[in-house]
ROVORO-121376 format. One line per field, with one value per residue (C-alpha): residue in one letter; x, y, z. Coordinates in steps of 0.25 Angstrom, whole numbers, plus 5000, padded with zeros to 4 digits. Each point is the difference from the previous one (the first is absolute). Layout:
N
rest	c(A, ...) .
px	c(X, ...) .
py	c(Y, ...) .
pz	c(Z, ...) .
***
This chain:
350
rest	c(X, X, X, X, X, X, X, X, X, X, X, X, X, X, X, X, X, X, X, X, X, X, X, X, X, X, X, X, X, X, X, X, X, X, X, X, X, X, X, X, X, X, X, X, X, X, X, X, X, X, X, X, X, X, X, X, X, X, X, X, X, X, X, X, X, X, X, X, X, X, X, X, X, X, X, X, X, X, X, X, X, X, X, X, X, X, X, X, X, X, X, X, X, X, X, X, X, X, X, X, X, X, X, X, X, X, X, X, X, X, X, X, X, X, X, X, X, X, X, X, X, X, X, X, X, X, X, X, X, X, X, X, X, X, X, X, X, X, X, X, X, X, X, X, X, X, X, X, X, X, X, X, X, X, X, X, X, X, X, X, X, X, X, X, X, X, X, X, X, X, X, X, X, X, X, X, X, X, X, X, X, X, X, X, X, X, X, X, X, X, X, X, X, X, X, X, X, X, X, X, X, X, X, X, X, X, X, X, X, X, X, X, X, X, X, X, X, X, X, X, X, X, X, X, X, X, X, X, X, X, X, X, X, X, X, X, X, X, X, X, X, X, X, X, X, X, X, X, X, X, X, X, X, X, X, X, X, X, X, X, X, X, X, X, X, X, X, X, X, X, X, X, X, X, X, X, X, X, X, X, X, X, X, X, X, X, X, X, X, X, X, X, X, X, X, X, X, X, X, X, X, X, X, X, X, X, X, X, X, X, X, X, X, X, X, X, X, X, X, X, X, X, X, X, X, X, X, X, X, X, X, X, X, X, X, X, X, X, X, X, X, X, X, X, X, X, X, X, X, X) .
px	c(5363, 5002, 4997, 4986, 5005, 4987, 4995, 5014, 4999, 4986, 5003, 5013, 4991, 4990, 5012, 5002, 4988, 4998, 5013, 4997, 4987, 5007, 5010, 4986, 4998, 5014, 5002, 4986, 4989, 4989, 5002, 5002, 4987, 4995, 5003, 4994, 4988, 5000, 5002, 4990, 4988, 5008, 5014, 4992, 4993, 5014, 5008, 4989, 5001, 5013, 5003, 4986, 5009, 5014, 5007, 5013, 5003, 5001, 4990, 4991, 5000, 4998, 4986, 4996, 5001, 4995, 4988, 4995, 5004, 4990, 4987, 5004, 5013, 5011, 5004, 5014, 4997, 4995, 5011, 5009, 4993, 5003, 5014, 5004, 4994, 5005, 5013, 4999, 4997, 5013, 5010, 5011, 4991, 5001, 5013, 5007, 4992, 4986, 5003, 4992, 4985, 5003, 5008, 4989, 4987, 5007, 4993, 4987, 5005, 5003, 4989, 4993, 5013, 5007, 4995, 5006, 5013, 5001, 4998, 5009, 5011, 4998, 4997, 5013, 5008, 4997, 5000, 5018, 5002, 4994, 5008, 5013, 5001, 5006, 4992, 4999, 5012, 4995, 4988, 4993, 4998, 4988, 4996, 4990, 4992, 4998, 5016, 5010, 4996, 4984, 5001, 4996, 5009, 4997, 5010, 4997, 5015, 5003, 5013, 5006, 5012, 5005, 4993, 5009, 4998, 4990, 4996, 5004, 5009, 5013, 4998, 5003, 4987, 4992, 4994, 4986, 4993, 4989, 4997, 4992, 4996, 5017, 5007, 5012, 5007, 5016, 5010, 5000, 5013, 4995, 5011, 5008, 4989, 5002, 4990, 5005, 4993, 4989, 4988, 4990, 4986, 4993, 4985, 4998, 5009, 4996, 5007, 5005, 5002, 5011, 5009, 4998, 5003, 5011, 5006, 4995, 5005, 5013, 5003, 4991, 5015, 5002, 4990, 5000, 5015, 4996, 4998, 4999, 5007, 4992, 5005, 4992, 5001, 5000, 4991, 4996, 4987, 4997, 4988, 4995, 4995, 5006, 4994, 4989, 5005, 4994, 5006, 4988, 4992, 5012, 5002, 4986, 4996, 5014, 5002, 5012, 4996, 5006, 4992, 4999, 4985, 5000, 5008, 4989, 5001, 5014, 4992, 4993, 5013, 5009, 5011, 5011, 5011, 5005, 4998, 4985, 4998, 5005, 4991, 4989, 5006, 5000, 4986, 4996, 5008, 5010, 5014, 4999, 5014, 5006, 5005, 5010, 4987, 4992, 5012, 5000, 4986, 4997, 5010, 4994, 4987, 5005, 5007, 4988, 4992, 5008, 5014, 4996, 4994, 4993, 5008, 5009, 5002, 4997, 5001, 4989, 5008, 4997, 5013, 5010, 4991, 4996, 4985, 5000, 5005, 4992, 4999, 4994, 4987, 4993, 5003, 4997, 4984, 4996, 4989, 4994, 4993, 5012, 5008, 5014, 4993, 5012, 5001, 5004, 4996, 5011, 5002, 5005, 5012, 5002) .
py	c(5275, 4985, 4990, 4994, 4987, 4993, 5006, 4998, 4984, 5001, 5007, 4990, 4989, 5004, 5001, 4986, 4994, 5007, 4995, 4985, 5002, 5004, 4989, 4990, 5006, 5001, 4987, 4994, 5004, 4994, 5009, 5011, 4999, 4996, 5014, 5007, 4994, 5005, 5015, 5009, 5007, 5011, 4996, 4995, 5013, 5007, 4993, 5002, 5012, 5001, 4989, 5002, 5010, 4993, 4995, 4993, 4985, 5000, 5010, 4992, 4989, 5007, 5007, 4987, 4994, 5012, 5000, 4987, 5002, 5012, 4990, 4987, 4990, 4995, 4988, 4994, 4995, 5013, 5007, 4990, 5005, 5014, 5001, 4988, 5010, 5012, 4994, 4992, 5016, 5005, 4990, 5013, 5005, 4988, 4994, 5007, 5010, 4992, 4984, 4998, 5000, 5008, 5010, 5004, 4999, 5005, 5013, 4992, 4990, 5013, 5006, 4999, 5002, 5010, 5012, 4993, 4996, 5015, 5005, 4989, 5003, 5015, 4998, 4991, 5010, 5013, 4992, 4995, 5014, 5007, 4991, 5001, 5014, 5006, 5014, 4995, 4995, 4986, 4998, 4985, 4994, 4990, 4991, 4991, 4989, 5006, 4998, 5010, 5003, 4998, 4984, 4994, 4994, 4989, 5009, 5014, 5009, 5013, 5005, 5012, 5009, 5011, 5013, 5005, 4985, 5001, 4985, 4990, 4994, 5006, 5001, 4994, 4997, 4995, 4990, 4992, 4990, 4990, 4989, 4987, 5003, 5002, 5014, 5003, 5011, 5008, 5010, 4996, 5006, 5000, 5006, 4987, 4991, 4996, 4997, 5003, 4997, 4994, 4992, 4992, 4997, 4986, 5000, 4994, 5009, 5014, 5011, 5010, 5014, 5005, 4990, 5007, 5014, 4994, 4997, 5012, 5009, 4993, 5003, 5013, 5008, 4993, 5004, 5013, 5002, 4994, 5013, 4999, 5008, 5004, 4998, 5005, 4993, 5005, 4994, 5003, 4997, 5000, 5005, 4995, 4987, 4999, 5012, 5003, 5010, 5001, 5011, 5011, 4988, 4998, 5014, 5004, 4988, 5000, 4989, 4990, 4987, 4989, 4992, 4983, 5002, 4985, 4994, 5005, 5005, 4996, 5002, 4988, 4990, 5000, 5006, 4995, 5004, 5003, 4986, 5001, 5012, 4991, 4989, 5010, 5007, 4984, 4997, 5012, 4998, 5012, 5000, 4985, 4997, 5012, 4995, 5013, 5010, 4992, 5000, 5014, 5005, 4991, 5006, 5013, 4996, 4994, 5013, 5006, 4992, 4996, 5008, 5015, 5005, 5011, 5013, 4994, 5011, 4997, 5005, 5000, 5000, 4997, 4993, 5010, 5012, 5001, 5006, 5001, 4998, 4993, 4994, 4986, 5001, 4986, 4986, 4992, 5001, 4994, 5006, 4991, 5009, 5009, 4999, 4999, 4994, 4998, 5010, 5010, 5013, 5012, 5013, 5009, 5008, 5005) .
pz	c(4676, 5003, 4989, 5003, 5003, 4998, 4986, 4995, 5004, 4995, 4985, 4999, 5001, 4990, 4991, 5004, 4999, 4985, 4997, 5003, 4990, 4989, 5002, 4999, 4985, 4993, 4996, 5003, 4989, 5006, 5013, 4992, 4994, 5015, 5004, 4989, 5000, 5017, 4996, 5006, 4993, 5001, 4994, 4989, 4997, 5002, 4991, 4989, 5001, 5001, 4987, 4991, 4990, 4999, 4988, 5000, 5003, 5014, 5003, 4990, 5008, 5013, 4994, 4994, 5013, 5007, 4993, 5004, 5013, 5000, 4995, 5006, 5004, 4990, 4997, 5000, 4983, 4995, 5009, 4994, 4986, 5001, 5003, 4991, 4989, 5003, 5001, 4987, 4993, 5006, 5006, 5002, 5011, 5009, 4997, 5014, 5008, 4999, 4997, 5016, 5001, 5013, 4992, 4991, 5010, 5014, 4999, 5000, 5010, 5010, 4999, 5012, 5009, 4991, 5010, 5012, 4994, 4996, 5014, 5007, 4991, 5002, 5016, 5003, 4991, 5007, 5013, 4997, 4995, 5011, 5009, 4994, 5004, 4987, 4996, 4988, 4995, 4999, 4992, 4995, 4987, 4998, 4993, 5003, 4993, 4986, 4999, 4994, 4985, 5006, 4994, 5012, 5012, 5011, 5008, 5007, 5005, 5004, 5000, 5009, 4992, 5000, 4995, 4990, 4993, 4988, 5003, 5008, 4988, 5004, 5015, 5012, 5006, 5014, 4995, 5002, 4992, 5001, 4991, 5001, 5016, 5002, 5005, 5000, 5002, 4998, 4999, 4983, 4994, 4988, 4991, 5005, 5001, 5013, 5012, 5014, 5014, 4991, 5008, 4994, 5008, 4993, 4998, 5013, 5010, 5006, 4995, 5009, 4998, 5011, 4991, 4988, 5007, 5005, 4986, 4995, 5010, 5000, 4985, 5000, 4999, 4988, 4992, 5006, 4993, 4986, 4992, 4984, 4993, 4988, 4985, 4987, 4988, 4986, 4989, 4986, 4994, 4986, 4996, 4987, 4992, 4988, 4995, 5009, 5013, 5012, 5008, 5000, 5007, 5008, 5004, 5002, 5008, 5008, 4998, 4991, 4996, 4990, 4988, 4999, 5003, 4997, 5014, 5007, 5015, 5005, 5016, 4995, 4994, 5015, 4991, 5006, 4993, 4985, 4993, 5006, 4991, 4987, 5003, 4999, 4987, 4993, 5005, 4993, 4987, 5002, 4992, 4996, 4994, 5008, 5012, 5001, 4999, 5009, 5009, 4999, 5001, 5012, 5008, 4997, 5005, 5013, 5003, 4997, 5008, 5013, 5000, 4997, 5014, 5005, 5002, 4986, 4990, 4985, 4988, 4989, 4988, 4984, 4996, 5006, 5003, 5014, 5000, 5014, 5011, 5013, 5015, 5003, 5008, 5002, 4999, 4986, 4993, 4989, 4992, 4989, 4992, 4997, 4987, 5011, 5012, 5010, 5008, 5010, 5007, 4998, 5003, 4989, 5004, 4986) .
***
């Protein structure tokens, strides 16, 4: 069936024109409280709901603000109020991921389109796939405006790899992106970083969609012929602090997990890379004097966090005993009324 050339134009547009709103708000506080004061009834009773029971310094803010929102509108001195507080009670948490207003509020500020970017994003996919003629061999990965670790992003994109890829960090993609009313669109060679037969459509030009399927098409065999060849990596786990263990919680709940309850959720901090992870451990007091430790430890925790991957095998040890042996299941969790609260979902193989 042949892309519906009229809803596609009509879903890129919307993408456009959300786009260019959240453009207004990133840098301007006085729109961005313009646009939560024009949320509908029904976004406001939504993001009550959805916010009335949350903790945390982020999501503290966002049910402070939504439970005005539910009664009546905000204004930019008490807004200003509430997130100067919450980061004057935990600095850590805003220094990276959350130092923007839109960082921490664009799930309020999306409310009333968030349905309709969903749909477009899903619509424009399903409609290049079904073009591109590849029984599957090609599938798309979105991201839209929520951004890639949900911390809010003035830029929606959608990149087309190959199957076997996990995620579209170690392929070569067909790619699609919108930001502040701009598309552009290429054959991205990501592993070399390189954009070829890119084309780039201002806020103020029509976008046409037979150029994009041209581009597409043309480099449709490349992607078609990047296969990943799949590597498992080994990791051990200790299981204990000091002289508390925590296996049977480990192995009953199949799960493995780490301690430093005190650096909070990493999903929270934009952890970037290792040096990220000791800035936390030094705002919380860890191994002051013991930069060697620190070292140490916050290399284990960024492994933790961002190296060891789902379908990684690891092995729960205390000191050198392996007490079981398991396969990586999800992504990083942080659960903050366990004793060791970052966390990942395994399945025990012995």
């Amino acid at each position: 069936m042949a892309i519906d050339h009229d809803k596609f134009n009509g879903e890129i547009k919307k993408l456009r024109d959300f786009s260019l709103q959240i453009e207004k708000t990133y840098e301007n506080k006085v729109e961005l409280v313009k646009q939560l004061n024009s949320l509908s009834t029904e976004s406001r009773t939504t993001l009550f709901n959805l916010y009335q029971h949350s903790e945390g310094p982020v999501k503290g803010i966002r049910k402070d603000v939504a439970n005005i929102l539910a009664h009546r509108n905000i204004q930019l001195q008490e807004l200003d109020s509430i997130i100067s507080r919450a980061v004057d009670e935990k600095p850590g948490a805003f220094k990276t991921m959350y130092k923007n207003w839109y960082n921490i509020l664009y799930m309020l500020l999306i409310a009333d389109f968030r349905t309709q970017m969903i749909n477009a994003i899903e619509f424009i996919s399903s409609s290049i796939i079904e073009e591109l003629k590849t029984n599957g061999k090609i599938v798309a990965r979105k991201f839209d405006f929520t951004g890639e670790r949900e911390t809010g992003s003035t830029r929606c994109w959608i990149a087309f790899i190959n199957h076997t890829h996990s995620n579209q960090t170690t392929a070569k993609q067909l790619f699609l992106n919108i930001e502040n009313g701009t598309i552009s669109f290429s054959f991205y060679d990501r592993p070399n970083d390189k954009m070829v037969d890119q084309k780039i459509i201002g806020q103020d030009e029509e976008f046409s969609l037979d150029d994009l399927i041209a581009v597409f098409q043309n480099h449709k065999n490349e992607i078609l012929e990047d296969t990943w060849i799949e590597t498992v990596n080994y990791w051990r786990i200790g299981t204990k602090d000091k002289s508390e263990s925590y296996w049977e919680e480990m192995k009953s709940e199949n799960k493995i997990c780490i301690g430093w309850s005190d650096i909070g959720d990493l999903s929270e901090a934009d952890i970037k890379n290792k040096k990220d992870i000791i800035h936390l451990l030094d705002e919380e007091g860890y191994y002051v004097g013991d930069n060697r430790t620190k070292s140490k430890k916050a290399g284990e925790i960024y492994n933790f966090y961002d190296k060891i991957k789902v379908g990684d095998i690891v092995l729960a040890q205390d000191g050198a005993t392996v007490l079981g042996i398991g396969r990586i299941l999800s992504e990083y969790d942080f659960n903050k009324n366990a004793g060791f609260p970052h966390q990942k979902q395994v399945e025990w193989l012995r």
